[in-house]
C-alpha positions as CSV (number, residue, x, y, z in Angstrom):
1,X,16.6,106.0,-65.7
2,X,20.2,107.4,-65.0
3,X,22.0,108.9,-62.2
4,X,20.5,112.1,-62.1
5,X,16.9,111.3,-62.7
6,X,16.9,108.8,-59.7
7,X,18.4,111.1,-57.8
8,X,15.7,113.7,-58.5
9,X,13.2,111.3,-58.2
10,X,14.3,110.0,-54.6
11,X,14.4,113.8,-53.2
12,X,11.4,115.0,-54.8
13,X,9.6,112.3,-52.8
14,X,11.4,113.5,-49.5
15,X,10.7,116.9,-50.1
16,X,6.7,115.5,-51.4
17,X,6.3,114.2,-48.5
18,X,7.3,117.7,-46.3
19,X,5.4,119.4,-48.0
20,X,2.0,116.8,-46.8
21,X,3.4,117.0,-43.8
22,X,3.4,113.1,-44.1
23,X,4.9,110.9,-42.4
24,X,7.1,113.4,-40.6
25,X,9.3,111.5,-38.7
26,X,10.3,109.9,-42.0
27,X,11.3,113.3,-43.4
28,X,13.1,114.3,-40.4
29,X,15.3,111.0,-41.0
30,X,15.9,111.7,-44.6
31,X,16.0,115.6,-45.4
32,X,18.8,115.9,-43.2
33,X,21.0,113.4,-45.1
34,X,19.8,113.9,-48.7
35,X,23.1,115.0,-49.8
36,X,25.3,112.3,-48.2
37,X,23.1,109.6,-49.0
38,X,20.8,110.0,-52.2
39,X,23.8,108.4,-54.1
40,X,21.5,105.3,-52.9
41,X,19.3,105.8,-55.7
42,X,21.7,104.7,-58.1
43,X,24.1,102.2,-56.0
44,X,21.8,98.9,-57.8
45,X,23.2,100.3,-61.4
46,X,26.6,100.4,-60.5
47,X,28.4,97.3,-61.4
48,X,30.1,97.0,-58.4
49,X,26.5,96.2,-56.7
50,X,26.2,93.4,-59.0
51,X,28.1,90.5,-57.5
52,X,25.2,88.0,-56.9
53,X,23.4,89.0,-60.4
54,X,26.4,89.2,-62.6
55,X,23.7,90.7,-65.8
56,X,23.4,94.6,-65.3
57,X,20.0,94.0,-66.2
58,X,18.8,93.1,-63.0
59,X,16.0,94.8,-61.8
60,X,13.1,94.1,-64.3
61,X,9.3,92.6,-64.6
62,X,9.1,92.4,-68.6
63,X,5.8,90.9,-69.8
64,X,5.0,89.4,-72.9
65,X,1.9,87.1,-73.7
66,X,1.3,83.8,-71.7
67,X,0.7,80.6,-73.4
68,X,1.0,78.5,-70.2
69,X,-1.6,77.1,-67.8
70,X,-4.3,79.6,-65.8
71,X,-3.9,81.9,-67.8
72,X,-6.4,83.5,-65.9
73,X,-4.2,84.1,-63.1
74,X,-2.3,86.7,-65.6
75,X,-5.3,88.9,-67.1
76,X,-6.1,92.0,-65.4
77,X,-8.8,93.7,-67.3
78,X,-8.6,98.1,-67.6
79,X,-11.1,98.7,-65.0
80,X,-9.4,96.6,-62.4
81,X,-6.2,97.8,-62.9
82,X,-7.4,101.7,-62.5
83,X,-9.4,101.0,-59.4
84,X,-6.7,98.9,-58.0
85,X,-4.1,101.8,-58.8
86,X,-6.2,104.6,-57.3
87,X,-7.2,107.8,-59.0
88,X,-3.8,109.7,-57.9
89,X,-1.7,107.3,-60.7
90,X,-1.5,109.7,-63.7
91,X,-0.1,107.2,-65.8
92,X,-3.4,105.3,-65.1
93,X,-5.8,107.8,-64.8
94,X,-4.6,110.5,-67.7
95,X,-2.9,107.7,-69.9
96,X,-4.6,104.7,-69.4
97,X,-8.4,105.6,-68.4
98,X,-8.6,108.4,-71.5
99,X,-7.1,105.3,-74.3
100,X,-10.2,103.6,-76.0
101,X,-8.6,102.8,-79.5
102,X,-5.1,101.8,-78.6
103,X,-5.6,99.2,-76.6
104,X,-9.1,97.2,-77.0
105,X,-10.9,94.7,-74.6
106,X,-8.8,92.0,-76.5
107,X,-5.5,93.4,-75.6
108,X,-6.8,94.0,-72.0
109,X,-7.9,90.3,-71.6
110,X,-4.7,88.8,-73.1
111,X,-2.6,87.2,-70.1
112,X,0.6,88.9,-70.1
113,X,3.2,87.2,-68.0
114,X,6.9,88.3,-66.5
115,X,9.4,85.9,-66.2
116,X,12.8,87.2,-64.6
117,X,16.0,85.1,-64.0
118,X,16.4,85.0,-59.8
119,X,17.5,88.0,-58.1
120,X,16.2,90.0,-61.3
121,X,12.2,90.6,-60.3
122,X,11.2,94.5,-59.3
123,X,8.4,93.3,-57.2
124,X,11.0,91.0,-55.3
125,X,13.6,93.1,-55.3
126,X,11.2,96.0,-53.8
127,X,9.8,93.8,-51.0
128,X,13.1,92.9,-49.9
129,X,14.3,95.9,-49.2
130,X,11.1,97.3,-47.5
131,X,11.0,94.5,-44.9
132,X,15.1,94.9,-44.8
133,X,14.5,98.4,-43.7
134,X,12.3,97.3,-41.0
135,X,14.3,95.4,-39.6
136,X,17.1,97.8,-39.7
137,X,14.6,100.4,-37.9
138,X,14.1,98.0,-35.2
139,X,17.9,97.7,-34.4
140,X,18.6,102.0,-34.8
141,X,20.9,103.8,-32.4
142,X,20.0,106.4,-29.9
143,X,19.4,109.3,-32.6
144,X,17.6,106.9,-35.0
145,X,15.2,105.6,-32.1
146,X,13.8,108.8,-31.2
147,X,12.6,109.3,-34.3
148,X,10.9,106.0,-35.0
149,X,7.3,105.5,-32.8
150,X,7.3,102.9,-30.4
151,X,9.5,101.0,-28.0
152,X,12.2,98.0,-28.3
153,X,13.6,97.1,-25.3
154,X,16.1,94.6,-26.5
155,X,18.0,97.3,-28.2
156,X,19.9,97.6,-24.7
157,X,21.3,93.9,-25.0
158,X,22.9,94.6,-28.3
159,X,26.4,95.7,-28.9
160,X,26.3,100.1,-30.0
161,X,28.5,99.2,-33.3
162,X,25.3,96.6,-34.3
163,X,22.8,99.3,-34.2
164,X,21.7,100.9,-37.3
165,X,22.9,104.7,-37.9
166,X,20.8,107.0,-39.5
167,X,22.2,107.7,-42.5
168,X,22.6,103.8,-43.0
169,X,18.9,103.0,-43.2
170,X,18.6,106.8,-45.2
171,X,20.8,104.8,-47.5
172,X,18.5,102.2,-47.9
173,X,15.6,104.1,-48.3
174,X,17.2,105.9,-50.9
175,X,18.5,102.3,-52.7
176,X,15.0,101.0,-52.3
177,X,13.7,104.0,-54.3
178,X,15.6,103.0,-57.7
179,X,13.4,99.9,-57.7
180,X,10.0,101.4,-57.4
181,X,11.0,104.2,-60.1
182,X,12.3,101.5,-62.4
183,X,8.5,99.9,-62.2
184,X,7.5,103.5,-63.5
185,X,9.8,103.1,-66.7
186,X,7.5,101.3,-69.5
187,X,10.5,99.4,-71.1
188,X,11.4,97.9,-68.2
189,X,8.2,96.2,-67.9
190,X,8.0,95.6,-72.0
191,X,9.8,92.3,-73.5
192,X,9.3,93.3,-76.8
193,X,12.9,94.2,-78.5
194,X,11.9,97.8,-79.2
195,X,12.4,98.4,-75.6
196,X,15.8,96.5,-75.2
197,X,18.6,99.4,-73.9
198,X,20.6,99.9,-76.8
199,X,21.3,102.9,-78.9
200,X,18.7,103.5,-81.1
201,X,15.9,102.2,-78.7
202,X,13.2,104.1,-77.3
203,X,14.2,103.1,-73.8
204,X,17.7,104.7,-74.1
205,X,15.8,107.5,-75.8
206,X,13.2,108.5,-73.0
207,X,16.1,107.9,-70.3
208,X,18.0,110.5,-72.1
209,X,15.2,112.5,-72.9
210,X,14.2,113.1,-69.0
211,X,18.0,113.4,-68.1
212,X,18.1,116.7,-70.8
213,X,14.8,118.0,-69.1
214,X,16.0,117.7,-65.0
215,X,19.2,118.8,-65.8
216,X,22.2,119.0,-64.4
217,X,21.8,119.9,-61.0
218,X,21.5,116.2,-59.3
219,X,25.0,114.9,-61.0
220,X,27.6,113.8,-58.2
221,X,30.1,116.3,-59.4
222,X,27.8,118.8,-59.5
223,X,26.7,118.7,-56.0
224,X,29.8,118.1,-54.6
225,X,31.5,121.2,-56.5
226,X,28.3,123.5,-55.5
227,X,28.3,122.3,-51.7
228,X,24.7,123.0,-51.2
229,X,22.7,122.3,-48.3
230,X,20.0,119.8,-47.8
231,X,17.6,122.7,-47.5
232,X,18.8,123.7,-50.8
233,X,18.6,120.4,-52.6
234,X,15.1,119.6,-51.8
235,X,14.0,123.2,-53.3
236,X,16.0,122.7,-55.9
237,X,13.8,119.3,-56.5
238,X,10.5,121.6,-56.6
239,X,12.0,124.0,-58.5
240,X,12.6,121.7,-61.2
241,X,9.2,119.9,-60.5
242,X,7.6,123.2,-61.5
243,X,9.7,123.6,-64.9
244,X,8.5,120.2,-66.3
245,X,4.8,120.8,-64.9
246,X,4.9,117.9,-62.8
247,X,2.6,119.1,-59.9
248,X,1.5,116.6,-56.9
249,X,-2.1,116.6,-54.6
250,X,-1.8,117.5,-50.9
251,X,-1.8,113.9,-49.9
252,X,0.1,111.3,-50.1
253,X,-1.9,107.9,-50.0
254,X,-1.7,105.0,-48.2
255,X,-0.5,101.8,-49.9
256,X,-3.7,100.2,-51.8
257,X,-1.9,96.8,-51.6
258,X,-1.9,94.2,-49.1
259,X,2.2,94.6,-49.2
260,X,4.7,95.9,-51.7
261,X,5.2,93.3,-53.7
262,X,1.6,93.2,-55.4
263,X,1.9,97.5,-55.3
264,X,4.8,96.8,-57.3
265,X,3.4,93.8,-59.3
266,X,0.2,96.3,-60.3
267,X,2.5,99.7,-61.0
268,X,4.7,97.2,-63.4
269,X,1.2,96.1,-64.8
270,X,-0.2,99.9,-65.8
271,X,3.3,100.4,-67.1
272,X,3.2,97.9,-69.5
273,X,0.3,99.3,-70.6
274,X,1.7,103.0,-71.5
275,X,4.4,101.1,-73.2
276,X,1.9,100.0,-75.5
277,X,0.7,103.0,-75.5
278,X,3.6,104.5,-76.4
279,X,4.5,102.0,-79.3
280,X,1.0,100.1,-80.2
281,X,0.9,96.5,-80.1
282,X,-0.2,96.8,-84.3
283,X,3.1,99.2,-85.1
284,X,4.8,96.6,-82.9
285,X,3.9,93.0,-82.9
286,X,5.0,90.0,-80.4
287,X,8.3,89.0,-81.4
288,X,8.8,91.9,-84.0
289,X,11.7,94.2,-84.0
290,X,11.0,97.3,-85.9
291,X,11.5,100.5,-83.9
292,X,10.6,103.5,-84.5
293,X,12.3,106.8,-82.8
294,X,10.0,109.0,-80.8
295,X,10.1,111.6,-83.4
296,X,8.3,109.4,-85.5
297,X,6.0,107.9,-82.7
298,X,5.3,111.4,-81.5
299,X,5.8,113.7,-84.5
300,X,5.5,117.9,-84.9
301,X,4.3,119.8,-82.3
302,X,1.5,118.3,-80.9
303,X,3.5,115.2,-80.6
304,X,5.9,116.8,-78.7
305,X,3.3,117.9,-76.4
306,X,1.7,114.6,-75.9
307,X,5.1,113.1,-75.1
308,X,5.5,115.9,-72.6
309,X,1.9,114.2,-70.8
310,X,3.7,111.0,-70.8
311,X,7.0,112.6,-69.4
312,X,4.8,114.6,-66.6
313,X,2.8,111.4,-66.1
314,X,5.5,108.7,-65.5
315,X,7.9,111.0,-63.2
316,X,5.0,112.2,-61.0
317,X,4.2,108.6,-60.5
318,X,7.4,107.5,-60.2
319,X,7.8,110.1,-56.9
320,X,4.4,109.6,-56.1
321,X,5.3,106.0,-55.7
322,X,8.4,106.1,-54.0
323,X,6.4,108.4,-51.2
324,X,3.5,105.7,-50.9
325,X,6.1,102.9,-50.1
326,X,8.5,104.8,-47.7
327,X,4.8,106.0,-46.5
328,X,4.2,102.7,-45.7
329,X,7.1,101.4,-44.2
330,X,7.3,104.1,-41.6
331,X,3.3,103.8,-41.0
332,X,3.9,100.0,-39.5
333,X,5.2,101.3,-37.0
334,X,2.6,104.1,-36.0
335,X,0.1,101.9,-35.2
């Protein structure tokens, strides 16, 4: 996903969660400072972010079929996965539950199995940040404190340029959200070469594809020559919500997991899936590099409009998901 689309994405969520009135003392941290700080979302692409990792390619979980020990440990049959996911995953419950001839009971009970280079794994990569912005909660100034439930007393001992500003852990909160929308993209979760970024892929395809569709709007130089207001940002994010048919329930839910890592682990795991949804495993074996564009995957009109279920289906899980972590981070400390 580029620039613009995780910077919709990111918004979207703040202005998802608004509108449930969830989680409100989140939103009252982050509407405020969507338009100085929702250049987060894209900070982990730049290359200048990439010191430790070196590879731009650094935020992935792509699976391919396990020939080691247990492999057990790595199957995750279909009706697992959907009840594990909930029923407000679209990608799961319009994609994956409606398949019965794509992928069979063989495909589903084949251990698949990510194996990323350090610093590289989504799931890791997501926890980190989420128990990072904890901690940077904890240690918030006078204007971030009010806002976050509870009391820490040892605040007072600490030096004011140590504490955490607001729009420093909005930052983060934004950063964190490239992470959980990359799980949402199927070719980061697919080993197969098809989904390698490269002209001529279907990854680079679909990236551009939902670039065309936001538009504009959420480019740097856009915002910056247009001077809009926060206010005017996060209806912009609705507004264009409503042109692609991406709707969202009244509620946000609560984190299925026992922590972010295995939400992460099991969003990366239903992407997969749709990836092979999206190229079958038969037009695309293990190892094998055909490709096919999407024209050909999805062709005439109605393939066009079964693409657009996949578009609607991956972006409203991808805000979806962003809202259930931040969800959950600010819940730990309302209880």
């Amino acid at each position: 996903m580029n620039q613009r689309v995780h910077a919709w994405l990111a918004v979207r969520a703040v202005a998802l969660l608004e509108d449930t009135g969830e989680a409100e003392g989140l939103v009252k941290l982050l509407s405020p400072h969507v338009k100085s700080t929702f250049i987060g979302t894209w900070l982990p692409d730049l290359n200048d972010s990439k010191k430790g990792f070196g590879k731009i390619d650094n935020h992935v979980l792509k699976m391919e079929v396990f020939e080691g020990p247990l492999k057990e440990r790595f199957v995750i049959k279909k009706d697992k996965l959907l009840k594990l996911l909930g029923r407000e995953r679209r990608m799961a419950t319009e994609l994956l539950q409606s398949d019965n001839h794509v992928l069979d009971d063989e495909w589903w009970g084949t251990p698949f199995k990510a194996d990323p280079d350090p610093g590289k794994h989504l799931a890791n990569r997501a926890m980190a940040f989420s128990e990072a912005i904890i901690d940077l909660l904890l240690l918030g100034d006078k204007q971030l404190d009010r806002l976050v439930p509870g009391q820490i007393d040892f605040v007072e001992d600490l030096d004011r340029k140590a504490l955490t500003r607001r729009q420093q852990v909005a930052t983060y909160f934004f950063m964190l959200s490239h992470f959980i929308a990359d799980a949402c993209m199927p070719c980061h979760t697919d080993a197969r070469a098809l989904s390698s970024y490269s002209d001529g892929k279907i990854h680079k395809e679909l990236e551009r594809r939902w670039s065309r569709r936001i538009g504009t709007y959420f480019d740097k130089d856009k915002l910056a020559e247009n001077k809009p207001t926060s206010s005017a940002i996060l209806r912009e994010s609705r507004e264009i919500s409503d042109r692609l048919q991406v709707d969202f329930d009244a509620v946000v839910p609560d984190l299925y997991s026992r922590d972010v890592w295995s939400e992460v682990l099991f969003v990366c795991r239903c992407s997969y899936a749709v990836a092979n949804l999206i190229v079958p495993p038969n037009d695309s074996p293990r190892g094998g590099a055909e490709h096919k564009s999407l024209k050909e995957l999805f062709p005439g009109d109605n393939g066009e409009i079964r693409l657009k279920e996949f578009d609607a289906a991956i972006l409203h899980d991808a805000v979806l998901n962003i809202a259930i972590v931040w969800k959950h981070i600010w819940g730990r400390f309302c209880r």
